[in-house]
C-alpha positions as CSV (number, residue, x, y, z in Angstrom):
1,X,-22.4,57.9,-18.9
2,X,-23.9,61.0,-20.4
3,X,-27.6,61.1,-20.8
4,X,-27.4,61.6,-24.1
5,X,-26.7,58.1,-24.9
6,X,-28.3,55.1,-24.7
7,X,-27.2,51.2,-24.5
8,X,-28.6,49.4,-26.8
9,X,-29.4,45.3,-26.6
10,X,-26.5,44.2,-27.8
11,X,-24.2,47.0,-26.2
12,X,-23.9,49.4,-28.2
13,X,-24.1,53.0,-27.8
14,X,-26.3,55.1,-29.4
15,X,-27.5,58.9,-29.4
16,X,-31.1,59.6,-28.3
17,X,-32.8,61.3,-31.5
18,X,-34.6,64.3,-31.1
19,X,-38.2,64.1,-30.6
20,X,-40.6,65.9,-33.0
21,X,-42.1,64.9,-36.8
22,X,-40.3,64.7,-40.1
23,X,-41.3,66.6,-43.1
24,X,-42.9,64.1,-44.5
25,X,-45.2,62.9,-42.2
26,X,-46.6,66.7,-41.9
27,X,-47.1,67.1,-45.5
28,X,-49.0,63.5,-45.3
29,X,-51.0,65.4,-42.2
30,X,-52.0,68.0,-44.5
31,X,-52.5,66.2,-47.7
32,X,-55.2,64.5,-44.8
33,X,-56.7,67.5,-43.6
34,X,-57.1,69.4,-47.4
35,X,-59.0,66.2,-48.7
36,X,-61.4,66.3,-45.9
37,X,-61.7,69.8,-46.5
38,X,-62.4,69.2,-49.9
39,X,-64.9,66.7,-49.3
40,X,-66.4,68.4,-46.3
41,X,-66.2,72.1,-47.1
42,X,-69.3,71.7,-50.2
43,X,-72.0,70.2,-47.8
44,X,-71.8,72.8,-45.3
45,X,-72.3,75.3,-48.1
46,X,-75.2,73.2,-49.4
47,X,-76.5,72.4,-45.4
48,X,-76.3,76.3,-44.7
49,X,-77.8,77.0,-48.3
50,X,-80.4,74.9,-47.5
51,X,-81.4,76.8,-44.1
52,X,-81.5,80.4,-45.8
53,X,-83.9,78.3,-48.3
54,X,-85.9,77.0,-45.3
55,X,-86.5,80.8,-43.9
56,X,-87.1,81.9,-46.9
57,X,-89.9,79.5,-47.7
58,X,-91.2,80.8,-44.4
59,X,-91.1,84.0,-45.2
60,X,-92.7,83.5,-48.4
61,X,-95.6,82.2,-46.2
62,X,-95.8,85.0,-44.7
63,X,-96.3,87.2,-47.4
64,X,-98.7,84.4,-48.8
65,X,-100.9,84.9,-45.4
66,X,-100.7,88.8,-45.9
67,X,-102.1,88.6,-49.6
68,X,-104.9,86.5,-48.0
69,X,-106.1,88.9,-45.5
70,X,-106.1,91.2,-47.9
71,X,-108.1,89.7,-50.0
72,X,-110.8,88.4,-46.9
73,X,-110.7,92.3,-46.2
74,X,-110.9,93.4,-49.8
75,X,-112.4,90.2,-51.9
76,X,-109.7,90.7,-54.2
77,X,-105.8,91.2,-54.1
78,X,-106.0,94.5,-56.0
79,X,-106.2,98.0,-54.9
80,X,-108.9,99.9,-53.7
81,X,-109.2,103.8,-55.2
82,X,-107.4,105.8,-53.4
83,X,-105.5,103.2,-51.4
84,X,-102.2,102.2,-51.1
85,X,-101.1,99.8,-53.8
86,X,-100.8,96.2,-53.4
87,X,-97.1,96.0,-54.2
88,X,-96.3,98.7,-52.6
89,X,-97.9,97.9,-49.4
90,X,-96.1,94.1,-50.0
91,X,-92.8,95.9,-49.7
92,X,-93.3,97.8,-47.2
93,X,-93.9,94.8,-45.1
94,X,-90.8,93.1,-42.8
95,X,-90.9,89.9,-44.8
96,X,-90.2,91.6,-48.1
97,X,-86.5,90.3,-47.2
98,X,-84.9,87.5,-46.4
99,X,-83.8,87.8,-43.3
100,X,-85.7,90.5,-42.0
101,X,-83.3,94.5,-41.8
102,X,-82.8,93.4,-38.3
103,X,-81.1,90.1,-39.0
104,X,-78.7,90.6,-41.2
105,X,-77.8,91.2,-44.7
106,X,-80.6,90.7,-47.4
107,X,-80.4,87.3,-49.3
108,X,-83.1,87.8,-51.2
109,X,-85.9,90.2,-52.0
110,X,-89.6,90.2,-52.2
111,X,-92.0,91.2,-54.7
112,X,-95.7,90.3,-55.4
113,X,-97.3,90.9,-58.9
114,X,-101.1,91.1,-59.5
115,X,-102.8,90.3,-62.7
116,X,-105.4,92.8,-64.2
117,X,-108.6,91.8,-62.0
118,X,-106.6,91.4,-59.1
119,X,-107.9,88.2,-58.3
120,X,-104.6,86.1,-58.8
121,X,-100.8,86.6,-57.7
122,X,-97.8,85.7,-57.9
123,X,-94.7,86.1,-55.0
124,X,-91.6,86.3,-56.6
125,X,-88.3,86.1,-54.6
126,X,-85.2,87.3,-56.0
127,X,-81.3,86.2,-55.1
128,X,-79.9,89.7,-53.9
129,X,-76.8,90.4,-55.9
130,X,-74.3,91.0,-53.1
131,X,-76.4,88.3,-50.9
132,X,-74.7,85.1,-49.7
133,X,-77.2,83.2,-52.1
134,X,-76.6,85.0,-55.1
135,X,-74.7,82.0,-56.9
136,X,-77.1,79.6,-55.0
137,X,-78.3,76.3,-58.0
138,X,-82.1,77.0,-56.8
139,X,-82.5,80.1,-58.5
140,X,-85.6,82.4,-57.8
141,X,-88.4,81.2,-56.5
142,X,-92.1,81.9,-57.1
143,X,-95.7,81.2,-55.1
144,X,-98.6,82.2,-56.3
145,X,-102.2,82.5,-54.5
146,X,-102.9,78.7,-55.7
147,X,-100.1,77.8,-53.3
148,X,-98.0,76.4,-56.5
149,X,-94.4,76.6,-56.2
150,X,-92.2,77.1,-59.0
151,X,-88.9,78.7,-60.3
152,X,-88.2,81.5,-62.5
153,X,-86.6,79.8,-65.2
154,X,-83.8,82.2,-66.2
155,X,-82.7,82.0,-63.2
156,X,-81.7,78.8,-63.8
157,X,-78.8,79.7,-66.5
158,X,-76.2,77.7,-65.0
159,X,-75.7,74.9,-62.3
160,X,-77.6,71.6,-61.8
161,X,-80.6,72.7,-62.8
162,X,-80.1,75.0,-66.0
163,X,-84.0,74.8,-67.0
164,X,-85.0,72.1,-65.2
165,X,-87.8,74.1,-63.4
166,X,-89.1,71.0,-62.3
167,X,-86.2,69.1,-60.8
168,X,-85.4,72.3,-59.2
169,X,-88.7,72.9,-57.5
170,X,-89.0,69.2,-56.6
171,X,-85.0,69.1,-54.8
172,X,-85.4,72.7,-53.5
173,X,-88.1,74.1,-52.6
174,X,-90.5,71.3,-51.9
């Protein structure tokens, strides 16, 4: 007998059927796969959003610390004559960008902005245009030297959180 065929139970001869998957159990594997995908793909952009927020926040620190020991050296966060300028100085410093030049591409940018007695602040960090975090819900956000948090709130024109400074301070960047 060839071993092509087979006897079946009641003695009958059959062919042996090629092993492998049909068409439609692929296309069911793939409907499979693209609804995980679906499901799974938006929460690791949200999860890796949410770590570029997390540097920047420290980051901001940073540059919160820096106004500070300015200000212990200066007793205000304004210039002195003849000095470098206060924003100036801010950007020339390595957390004026988040990340830093050396690791990687800029997500956002750092600026501070003094008021006219130079006794107050506020840190301001933009989404860079061409950043990974340009389209990110949070929009831009701002420290000043009372340690409040906020948002700029046109940067908050479309999303979740279109101006809700608020909710978006409270769910982003608490």
């Amino acid at each position: 007998m060839s071993p092509f065929f087979l006897l079946c139970p009641k003695g009958r001869v059959r062919s042996r059927s090629q092993a492998g998957f049909t068409l439609i159990e692929v296309m069911i594997t793939v409907v499979i796969v693209a609804i995980l995908a679906a499901v799974a793909y938006p929460s690791y952009i949200e999860y890796v959003a949410r770590g570029h927020r997390t540097q920047l926040k420290a980051q901001m620190q940073a540059a919160q610390q820096w106004m500070e020991r300015r200000y212990s050296e200066r007793y205000f966060y304004g210039d002195v004559a003849g000095s470098e300028t206060a924003p100036a100085a801010f950007a020339n410093q390595a957390f004026a960008k988040s990340p830093s030049a050396a690791e990687g591409a800029a997500r956002y940018s750092l600026s501070v902005a003094l008021d006219d007695d130079g006794q107050s602040y506020v840190i301001t960090a933009q989404r860079v245009d061409t950043g990974s975090m340009s389209s990110d819900r949070c929009g831009d956000p701002t420290v000043d030297n009372h340690g409040v948090k906020s948002v700029v709130e046109d940067s908050l024109n479309d999303g979740k959180y279109k101006g809700d400074v608020a909710k978006a301070v409270e769910e982003c960047w608490r």
